[in-house]
DOLO-455543 format. One record per residue: x, y negated, z of N, C-alpha, C in turn; residue in three letters; residue number from 0. Coordinates in steps of 0.02 Angstrom, whole numbers. Layout:
BEGIN
pt n.c1=X	n.c2=Y	n.c3=Z	ca.c1=X	ca.c2=Y	ca.c3=Z	c.c1=X	c.c2=Y	c.c3=Z	res=ALA	n=NUM
...
//
This chain:
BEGIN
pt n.c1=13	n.c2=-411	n.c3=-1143	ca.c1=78	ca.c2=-392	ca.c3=-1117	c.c1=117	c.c2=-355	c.c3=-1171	res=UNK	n=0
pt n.c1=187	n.c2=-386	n.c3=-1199	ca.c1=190	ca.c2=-351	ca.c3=-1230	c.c1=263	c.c2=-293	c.c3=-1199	res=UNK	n=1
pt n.c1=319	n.c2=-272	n.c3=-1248	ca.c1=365	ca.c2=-218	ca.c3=-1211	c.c1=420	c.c2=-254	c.c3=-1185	res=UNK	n=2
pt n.c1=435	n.c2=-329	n.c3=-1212	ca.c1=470	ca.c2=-365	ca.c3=-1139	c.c1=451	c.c2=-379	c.c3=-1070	res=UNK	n=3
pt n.c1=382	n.c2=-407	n.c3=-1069	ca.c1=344	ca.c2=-414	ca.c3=-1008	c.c1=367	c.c2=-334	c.c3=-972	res=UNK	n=4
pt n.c1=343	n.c2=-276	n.c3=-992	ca.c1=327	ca.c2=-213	ca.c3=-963	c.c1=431	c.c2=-209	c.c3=-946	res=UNK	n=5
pt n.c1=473	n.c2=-238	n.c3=-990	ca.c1=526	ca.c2=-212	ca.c3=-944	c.c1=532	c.c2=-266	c.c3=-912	res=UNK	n=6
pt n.c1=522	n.c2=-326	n.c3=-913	ca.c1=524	ca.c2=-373	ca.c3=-848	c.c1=487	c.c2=-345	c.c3=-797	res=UNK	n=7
pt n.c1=450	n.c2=-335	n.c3=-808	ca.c1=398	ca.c2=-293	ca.c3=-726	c.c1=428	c.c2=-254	c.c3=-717	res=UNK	n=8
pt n.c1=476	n.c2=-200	n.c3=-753	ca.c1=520	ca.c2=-142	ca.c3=-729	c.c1=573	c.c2=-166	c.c3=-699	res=UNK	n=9
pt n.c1=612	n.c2=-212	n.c3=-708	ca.c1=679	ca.c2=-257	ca.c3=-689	c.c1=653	c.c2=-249	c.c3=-617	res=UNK	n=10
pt n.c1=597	n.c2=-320	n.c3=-611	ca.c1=580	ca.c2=-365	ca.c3=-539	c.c1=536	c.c2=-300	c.c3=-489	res=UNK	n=11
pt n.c1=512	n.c2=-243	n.c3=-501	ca.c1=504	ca.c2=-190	ca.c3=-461	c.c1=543	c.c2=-147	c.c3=-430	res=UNK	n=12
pt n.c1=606	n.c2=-150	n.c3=-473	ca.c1=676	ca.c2=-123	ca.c3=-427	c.c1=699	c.c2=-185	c.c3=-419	res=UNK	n=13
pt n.c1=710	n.c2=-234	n.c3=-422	ca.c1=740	ca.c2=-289	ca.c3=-368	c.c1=698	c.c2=-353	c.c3=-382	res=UNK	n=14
pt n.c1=649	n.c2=-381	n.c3=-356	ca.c1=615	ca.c2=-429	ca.c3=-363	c.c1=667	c.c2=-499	c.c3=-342	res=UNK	n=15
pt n.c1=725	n.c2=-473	n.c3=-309	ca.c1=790	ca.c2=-542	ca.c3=-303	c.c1=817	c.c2=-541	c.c3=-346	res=UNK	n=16
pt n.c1=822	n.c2=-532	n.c3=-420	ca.c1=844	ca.c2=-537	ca.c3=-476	c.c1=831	c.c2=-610	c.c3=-495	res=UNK	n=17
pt n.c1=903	n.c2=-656	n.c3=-496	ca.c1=898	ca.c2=-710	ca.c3=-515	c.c1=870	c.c2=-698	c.c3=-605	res=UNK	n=18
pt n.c1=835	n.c2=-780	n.c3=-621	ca.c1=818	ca.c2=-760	ca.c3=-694	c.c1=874	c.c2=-782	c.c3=-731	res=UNK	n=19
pt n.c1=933	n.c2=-776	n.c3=-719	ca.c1=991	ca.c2=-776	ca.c3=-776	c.c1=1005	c.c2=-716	c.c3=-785	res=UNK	n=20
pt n.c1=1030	n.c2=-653	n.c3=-716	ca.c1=1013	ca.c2=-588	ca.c3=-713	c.c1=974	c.c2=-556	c.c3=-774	res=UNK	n=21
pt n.c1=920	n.c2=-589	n.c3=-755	ca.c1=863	ca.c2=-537	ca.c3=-801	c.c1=853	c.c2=-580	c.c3=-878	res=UNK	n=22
pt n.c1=882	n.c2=-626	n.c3=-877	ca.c1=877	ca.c2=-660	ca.c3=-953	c.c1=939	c.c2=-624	c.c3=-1001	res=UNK	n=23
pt n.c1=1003	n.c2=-599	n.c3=-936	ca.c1=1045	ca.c2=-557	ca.c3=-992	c.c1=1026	c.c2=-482	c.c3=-1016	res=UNK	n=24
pt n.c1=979	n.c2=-454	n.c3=-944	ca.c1=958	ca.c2=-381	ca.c3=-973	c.c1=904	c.c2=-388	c.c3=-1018	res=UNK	n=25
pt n.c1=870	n.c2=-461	n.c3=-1025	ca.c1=836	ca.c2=-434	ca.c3=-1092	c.c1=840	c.c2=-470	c.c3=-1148	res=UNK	n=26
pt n.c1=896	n.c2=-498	n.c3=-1169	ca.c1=907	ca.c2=-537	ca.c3=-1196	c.c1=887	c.c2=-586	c.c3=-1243	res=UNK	n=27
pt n.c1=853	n.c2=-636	n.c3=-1163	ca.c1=817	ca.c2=-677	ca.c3=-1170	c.c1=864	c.c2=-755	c.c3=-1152	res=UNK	n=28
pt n.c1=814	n.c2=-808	n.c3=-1167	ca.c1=859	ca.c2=-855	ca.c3=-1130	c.c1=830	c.c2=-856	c.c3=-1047	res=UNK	n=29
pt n.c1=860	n.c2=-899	n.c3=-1010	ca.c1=833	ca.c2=-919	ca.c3=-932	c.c1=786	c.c2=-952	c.c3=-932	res=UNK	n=30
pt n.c1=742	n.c2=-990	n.c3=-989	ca.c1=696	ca.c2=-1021	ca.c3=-994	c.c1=643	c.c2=-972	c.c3=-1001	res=UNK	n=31
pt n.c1=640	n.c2=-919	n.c3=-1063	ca.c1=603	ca.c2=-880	ca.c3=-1079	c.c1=545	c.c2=-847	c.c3=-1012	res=UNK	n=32
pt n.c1=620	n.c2=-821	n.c3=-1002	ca.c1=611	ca.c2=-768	ca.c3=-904	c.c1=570	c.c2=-809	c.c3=-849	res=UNK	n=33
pt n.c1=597	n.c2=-879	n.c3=-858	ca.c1=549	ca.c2=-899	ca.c3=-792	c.c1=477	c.c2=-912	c.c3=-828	res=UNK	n=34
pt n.c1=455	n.c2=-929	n.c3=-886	ca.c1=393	ca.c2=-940	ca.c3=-912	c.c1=359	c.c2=-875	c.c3=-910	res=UNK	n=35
pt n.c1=397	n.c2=-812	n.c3=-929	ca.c1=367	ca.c2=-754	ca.c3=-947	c.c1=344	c.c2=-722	c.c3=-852	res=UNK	n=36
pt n.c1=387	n.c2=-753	n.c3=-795	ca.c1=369	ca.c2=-739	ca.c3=-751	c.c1=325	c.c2=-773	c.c3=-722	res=UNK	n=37
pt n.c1=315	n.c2=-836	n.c3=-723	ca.c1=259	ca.c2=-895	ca.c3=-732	c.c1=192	c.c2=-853	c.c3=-741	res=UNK	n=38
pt n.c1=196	n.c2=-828	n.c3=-811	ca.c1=149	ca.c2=-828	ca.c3=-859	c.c1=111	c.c2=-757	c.c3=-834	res=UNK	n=39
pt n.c1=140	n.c2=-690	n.c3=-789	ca.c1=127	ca.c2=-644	ca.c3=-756	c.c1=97	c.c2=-653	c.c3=-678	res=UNK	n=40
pt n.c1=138	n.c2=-694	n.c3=-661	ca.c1=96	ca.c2=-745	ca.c3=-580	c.c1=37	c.c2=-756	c.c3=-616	res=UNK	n=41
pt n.c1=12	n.c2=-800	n.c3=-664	ca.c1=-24	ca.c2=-839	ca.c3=-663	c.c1=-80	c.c2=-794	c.c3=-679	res=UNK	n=42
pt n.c1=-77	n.c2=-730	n.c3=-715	ca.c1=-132	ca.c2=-677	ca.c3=-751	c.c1=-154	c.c2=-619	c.c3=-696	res=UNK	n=43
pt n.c1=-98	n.c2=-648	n.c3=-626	ca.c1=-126	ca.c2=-588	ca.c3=-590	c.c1=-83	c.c2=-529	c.c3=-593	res=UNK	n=44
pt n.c1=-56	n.c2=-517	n.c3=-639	ca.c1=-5	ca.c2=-454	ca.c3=-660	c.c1=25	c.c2=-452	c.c3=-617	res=UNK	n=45
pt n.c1=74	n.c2=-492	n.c3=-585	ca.c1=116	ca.c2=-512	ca.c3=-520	c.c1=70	c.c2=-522	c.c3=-463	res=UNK	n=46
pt n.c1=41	n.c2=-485	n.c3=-414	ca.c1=11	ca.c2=-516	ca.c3=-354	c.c1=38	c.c2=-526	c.c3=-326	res=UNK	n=47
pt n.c1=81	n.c2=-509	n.c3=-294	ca.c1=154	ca.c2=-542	ca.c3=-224	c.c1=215	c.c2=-517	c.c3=-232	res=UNK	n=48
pt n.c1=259	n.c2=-534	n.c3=-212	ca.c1=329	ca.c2=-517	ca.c3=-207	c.c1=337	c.c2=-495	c.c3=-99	res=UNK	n=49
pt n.c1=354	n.c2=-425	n.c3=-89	ca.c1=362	ca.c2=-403	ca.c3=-40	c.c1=405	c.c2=-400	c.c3=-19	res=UNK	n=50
pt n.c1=443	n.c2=-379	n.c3=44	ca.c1=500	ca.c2=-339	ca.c3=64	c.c1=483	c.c2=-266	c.c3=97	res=UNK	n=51
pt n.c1=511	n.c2=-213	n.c3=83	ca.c1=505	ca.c2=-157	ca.c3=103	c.c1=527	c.c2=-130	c.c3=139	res=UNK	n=52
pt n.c1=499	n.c2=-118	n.c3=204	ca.c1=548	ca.c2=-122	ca.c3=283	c.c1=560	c.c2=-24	c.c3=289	res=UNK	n=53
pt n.c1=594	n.c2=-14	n.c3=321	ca.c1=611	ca.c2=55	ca.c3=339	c.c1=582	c.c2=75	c.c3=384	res=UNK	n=54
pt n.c1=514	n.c2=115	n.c3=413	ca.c1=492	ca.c2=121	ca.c3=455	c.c1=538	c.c2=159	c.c3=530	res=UNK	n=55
pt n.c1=556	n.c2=196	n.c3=491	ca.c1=588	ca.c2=243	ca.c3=549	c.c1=640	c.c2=186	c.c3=598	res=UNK	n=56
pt n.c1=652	n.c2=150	n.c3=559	ca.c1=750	ca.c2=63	ca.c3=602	c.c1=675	c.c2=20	c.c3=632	res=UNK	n=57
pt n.c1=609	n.c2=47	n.c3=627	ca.c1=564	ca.c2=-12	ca.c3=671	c.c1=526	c.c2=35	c.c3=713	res=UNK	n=58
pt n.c1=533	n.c2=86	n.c3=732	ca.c1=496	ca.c2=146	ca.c3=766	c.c1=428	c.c2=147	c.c3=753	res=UNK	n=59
pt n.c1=411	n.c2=145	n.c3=678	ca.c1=364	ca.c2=156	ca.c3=647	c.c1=340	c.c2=219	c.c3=594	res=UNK	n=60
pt n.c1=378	n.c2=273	n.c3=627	ca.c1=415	ca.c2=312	ca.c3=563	c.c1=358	c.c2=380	c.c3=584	res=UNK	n=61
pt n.c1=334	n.c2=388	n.c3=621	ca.c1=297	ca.c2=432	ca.c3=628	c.c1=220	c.c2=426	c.c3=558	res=UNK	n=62
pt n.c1=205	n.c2=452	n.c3=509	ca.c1=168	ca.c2=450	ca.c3=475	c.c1=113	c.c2=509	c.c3=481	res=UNK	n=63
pt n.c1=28	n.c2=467	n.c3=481	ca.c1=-6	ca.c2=516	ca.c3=478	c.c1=-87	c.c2=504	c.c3=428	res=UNK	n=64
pt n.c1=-115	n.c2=553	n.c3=405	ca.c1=-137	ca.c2=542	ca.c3=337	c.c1=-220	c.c2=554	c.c3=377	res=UNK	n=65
pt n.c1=-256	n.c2=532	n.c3=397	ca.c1=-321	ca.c2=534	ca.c3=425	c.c1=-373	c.c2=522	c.c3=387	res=UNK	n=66
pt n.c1=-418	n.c2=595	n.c3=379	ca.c1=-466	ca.c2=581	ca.c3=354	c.c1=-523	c.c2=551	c.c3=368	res=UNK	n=67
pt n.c1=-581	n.c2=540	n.c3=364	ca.c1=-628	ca.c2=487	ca.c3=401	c.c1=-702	c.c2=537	c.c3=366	res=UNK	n=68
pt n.c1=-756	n.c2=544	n.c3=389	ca.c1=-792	ca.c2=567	ca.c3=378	c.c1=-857	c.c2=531	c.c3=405	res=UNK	n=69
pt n.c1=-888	n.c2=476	n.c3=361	ca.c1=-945	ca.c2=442	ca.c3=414	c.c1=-1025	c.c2=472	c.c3=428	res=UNK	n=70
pt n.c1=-1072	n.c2=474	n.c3=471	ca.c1=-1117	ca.c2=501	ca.c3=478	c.c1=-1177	c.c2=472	c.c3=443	res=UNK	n=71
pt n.c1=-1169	n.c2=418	n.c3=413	ca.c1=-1188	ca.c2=401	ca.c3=335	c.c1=-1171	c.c2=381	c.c3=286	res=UNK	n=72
pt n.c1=-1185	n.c2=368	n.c3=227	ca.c1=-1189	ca.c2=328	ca.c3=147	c.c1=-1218	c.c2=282	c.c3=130	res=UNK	n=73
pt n.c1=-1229	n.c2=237	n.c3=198	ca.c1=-1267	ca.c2=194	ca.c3=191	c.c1=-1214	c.c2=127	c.c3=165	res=UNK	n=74
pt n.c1=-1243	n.c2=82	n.c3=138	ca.c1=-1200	ca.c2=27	ca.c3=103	c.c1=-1180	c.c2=-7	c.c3=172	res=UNK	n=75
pt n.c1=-1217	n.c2=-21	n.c3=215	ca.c1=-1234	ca.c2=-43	ca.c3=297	c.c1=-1158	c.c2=-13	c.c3=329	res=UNK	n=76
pt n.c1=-1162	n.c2=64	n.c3=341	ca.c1=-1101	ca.c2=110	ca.c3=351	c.c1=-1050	c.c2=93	c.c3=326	res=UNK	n=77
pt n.c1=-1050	n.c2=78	n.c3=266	ca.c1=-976	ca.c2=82	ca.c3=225	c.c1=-951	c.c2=20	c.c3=260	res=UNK	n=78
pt n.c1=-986	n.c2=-48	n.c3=227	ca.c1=-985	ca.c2=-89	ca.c3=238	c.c1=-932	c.c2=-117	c.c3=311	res=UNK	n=79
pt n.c1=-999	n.c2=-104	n.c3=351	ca.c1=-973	ca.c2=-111	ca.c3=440	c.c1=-883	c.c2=-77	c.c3=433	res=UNK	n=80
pt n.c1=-880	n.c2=-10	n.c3=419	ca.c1=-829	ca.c2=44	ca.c3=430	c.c1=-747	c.c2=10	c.c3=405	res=UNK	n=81
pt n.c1=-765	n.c2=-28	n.c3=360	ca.c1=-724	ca.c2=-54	ca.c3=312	c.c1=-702	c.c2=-125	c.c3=337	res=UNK	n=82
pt n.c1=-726	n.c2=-177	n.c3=349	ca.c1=-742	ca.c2=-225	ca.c3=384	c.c1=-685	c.c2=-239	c.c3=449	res=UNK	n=83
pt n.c1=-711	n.c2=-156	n.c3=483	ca.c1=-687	ca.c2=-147	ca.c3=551	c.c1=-607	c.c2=-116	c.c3=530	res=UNK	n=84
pt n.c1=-614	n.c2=-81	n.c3=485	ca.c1=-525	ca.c2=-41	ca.c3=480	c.c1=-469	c.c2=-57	c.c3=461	res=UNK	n=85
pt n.c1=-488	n.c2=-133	n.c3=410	ca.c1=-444	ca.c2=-182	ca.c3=382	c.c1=-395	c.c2=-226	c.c3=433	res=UNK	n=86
pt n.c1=-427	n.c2=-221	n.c3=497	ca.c1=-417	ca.c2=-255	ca.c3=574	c.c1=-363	c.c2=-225	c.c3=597	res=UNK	n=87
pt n.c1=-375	n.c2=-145	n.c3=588	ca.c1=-306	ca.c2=-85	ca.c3=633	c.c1=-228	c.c2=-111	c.c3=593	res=UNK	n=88
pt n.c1=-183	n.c2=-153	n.c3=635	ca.c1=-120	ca.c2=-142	ca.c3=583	c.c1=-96	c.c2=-95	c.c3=594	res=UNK	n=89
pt n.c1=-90	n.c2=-22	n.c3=626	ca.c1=-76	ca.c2=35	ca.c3=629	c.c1=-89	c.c2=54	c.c3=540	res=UNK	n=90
pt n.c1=-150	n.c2=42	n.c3=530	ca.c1=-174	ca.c2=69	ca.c3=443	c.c1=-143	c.c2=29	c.c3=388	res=UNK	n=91
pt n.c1=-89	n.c2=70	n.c3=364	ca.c1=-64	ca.c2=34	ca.c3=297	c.c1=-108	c.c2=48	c.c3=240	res=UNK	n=92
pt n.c1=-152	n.c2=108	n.c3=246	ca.c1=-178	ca.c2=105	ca.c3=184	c.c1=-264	c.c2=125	c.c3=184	res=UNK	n=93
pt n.c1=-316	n.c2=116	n.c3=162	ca.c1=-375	ca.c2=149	ca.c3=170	c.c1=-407	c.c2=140	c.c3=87	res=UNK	n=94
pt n.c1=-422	n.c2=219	n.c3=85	ca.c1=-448	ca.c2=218	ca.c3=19	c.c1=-524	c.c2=272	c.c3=43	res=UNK	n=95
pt n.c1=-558	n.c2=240	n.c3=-2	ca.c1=-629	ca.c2=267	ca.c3=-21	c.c1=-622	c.c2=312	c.c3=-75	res=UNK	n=96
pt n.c1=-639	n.c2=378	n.c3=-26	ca.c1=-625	ca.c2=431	ca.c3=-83	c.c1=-671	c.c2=465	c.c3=-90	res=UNK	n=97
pt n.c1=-671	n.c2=509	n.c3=-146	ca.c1=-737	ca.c2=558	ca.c3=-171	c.c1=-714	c.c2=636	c.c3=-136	res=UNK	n=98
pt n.c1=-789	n.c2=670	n.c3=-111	ca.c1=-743	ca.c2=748	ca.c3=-83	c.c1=-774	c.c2=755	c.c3=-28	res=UNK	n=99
pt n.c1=-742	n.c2=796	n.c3=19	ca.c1=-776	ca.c2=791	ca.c3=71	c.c1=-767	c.c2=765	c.c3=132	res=UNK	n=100
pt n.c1=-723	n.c2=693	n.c3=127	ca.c1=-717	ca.c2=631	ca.c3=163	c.c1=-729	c.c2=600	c.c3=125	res=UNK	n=101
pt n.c1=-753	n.c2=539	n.c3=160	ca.c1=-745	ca.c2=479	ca.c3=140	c.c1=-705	c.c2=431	c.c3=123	res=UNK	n=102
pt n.c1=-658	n.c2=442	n.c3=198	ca.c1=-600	ca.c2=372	ca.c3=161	c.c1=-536	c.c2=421	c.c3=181	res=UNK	n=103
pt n.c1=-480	n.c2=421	n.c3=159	ca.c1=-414	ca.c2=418	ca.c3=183	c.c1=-380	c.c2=370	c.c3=204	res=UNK	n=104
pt n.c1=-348	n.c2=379	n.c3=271	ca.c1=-306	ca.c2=324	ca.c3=306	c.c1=-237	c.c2=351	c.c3=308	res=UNK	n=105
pt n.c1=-177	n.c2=298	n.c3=284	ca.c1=-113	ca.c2=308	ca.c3=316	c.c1=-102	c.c2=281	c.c3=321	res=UNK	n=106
pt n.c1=-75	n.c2=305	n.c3=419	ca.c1=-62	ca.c2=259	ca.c3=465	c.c1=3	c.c2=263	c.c3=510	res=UNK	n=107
pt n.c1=51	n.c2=215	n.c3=516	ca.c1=114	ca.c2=226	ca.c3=540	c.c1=133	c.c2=186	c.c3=624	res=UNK	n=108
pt n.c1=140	n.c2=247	n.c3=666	ca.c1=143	ca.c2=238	ca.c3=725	c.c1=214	c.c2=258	c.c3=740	res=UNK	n=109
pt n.c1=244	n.c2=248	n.c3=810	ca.c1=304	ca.c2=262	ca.c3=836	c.c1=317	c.c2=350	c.c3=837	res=UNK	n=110
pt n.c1=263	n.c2=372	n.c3=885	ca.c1=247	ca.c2=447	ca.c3=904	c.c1=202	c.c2=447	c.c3=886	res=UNK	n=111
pt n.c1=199	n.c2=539	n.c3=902	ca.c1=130	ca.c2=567	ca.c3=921	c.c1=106	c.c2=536	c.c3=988	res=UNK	n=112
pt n.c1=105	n.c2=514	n.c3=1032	ca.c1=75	ca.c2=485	ca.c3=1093	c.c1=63	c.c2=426	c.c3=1078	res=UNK	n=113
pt n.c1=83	n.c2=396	n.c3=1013	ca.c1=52	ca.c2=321	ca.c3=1000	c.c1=-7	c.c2=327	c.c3=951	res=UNK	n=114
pt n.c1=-1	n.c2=395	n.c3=920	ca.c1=-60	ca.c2=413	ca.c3=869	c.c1=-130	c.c2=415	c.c3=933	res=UNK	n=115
pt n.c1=-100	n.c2=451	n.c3=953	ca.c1=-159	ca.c2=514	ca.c3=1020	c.c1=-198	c.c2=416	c.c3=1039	res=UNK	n=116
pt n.c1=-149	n.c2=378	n.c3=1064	ca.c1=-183	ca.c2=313	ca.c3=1094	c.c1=-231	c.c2=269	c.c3=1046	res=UNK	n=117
pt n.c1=-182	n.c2=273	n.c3=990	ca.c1=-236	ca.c2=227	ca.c3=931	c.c1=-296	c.c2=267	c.c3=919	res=UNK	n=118
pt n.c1=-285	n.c2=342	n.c3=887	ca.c1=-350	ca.c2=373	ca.c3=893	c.c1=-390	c.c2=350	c.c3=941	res=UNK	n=119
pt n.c1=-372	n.c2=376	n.c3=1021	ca.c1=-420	ca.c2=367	ca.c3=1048	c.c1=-464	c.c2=298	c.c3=1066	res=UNK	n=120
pt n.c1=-426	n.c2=234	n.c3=1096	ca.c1=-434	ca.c2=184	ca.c3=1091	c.c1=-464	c.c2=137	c.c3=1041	res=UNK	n=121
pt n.c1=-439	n.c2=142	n.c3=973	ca.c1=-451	ca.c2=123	ca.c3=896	c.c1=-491	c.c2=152	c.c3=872	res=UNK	n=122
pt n.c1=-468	n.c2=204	n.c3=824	ca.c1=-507	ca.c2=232	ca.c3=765	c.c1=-563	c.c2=261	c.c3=790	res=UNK	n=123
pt n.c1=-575	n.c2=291	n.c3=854	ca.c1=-622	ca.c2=321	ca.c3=853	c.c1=-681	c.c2=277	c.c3=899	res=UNK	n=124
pt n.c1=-663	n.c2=238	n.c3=917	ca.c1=-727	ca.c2=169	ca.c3=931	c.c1=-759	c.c2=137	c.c3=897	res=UNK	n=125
pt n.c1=-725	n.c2=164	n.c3=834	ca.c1=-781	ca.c2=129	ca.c3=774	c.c1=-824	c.c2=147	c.c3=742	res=UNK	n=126
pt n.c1=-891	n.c2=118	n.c3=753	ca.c1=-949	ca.c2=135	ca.c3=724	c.c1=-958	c.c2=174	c.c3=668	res=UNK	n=127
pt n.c1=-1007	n.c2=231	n.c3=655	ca.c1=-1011	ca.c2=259	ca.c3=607	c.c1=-965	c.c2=321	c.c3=604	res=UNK	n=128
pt n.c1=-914	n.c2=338	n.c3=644	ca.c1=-872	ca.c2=396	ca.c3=623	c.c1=-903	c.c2=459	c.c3=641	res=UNK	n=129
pt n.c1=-921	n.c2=505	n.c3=589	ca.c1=-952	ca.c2=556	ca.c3=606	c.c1=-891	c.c2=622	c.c3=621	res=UNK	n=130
pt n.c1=-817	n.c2=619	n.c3=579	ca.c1=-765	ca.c2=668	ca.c3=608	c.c1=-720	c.c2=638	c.c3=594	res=UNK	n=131
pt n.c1=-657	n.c2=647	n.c3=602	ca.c1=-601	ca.c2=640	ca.c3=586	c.c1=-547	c.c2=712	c.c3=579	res=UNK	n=132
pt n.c1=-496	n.c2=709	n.c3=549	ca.c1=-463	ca.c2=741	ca.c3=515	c.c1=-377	c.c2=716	c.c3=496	res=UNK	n=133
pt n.c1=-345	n.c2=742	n.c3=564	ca.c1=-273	ca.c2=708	ca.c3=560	c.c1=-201	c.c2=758	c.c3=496	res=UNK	n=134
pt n.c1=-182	n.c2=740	n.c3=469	ca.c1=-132	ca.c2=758	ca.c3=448	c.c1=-46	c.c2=752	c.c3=442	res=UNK	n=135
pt n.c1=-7	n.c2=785	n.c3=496	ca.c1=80	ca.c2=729	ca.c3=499	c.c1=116	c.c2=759	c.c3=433	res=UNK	n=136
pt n.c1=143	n.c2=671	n.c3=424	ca.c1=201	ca.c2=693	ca.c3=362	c.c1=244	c.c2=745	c.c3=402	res=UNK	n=137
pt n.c1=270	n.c2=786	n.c3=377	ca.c1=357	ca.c2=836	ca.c3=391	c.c1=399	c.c2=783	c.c3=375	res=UNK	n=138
pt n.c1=395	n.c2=779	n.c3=300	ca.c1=478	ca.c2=741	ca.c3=262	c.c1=422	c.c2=679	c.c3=211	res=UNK	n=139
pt n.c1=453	n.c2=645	n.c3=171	ca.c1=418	ca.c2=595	ca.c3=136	c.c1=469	c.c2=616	c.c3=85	res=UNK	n=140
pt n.c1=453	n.c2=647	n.c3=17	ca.c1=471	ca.c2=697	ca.c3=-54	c.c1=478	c.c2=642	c.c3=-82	res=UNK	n=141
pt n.c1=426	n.c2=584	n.c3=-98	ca.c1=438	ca.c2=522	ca.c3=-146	c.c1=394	c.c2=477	c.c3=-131	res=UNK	n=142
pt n.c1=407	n.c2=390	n.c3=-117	ca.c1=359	ca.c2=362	ca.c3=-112	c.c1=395	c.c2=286	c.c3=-158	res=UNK	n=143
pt n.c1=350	n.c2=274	n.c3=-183	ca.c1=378	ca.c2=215	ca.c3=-237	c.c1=325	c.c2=161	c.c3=-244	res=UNK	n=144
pt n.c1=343	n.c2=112	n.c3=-252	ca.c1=287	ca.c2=39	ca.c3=-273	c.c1=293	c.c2=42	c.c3=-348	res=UNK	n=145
pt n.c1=367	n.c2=81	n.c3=-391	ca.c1=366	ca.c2=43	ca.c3=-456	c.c1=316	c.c2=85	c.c3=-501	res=UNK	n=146
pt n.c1=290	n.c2=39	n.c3=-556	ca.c1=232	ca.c2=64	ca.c3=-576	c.c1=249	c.c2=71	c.c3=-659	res=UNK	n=147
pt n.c1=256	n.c2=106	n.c3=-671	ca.c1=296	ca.c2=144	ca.c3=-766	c.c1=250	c.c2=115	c.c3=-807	res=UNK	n=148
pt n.c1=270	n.c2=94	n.c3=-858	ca.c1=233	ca.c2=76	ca.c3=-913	c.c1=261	c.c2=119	c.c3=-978	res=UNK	n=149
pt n.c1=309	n.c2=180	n.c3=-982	ca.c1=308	ca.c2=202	ca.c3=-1044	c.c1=247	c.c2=229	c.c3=-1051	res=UNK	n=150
//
């Protein structure tokens, strides 16, 4: 990759609808160049998908909450199953396996608090292996970004 690629990935991360004549004049390239060089980023993986980024709060999804997960083992069996099963919740936009004293972090975007209280109870906590949990609500959201810097 070299420092055109890295500002083409900077271009198409603030607007991935950037026709490639658009972005062939900000880098002054031709329109041929741009679609090969975007070709050529699809094809390495560099590019995994092109999204749209919805506003949670205009879909009454705006309630955000950061749940920790704590399982009652370390077993590969545990993880495994736990993981398997949480990929299923579309409540969970995100689950990471973390080091500390949880295991995974979940954030998960519900309407309310009375839609959290239901998924908890109903959802997250029917699933095998949970030894605690650990809820956290956003207040405000300070910064949240997809674009990814390459200086």
């Amino acid at each position: 990759m070299d420092l055109i690629d890295k500002k083409l990935l900077q271009l198409l991360q603030t607007d991935s609808k950037k026709t490639t004549k658009e972005l062939s004049s900000k880098l002054n390239l031709s329109v041929t160049a741009v679609y090969e060089r975007i070709k050529k980023l699809e094809r390495e993986g560099i590019i995994d998908k092109y999204v749209v980024l919805v506003n949670r709060s205009k879909v009454e999804k705006g309630f955000v909450v950061f749940c920790h997960i704590k399982l009652i083992q370390h077993t590969k069996e545990f993880l495994t199953k736990f993981e398997s099963e949480v990929v299923k919740l579309s409540e969970i936009l995100e689950c990471h396996h973390v080091s500390g004293e949880y295991d995974y972090i979940l954030k998960i975007a519900v309407k309310d608090m009375e839609a959290y209280r239901e998924f908890l109870v109903t959802k997250l906590t029917s699933l095998e292996h949970i030894g605690s949990t650990h809820s956290t609500f956003m207040i405000s959201e300070v910064k949240n970004t997809t674009v990814l810097n390459f200086n």
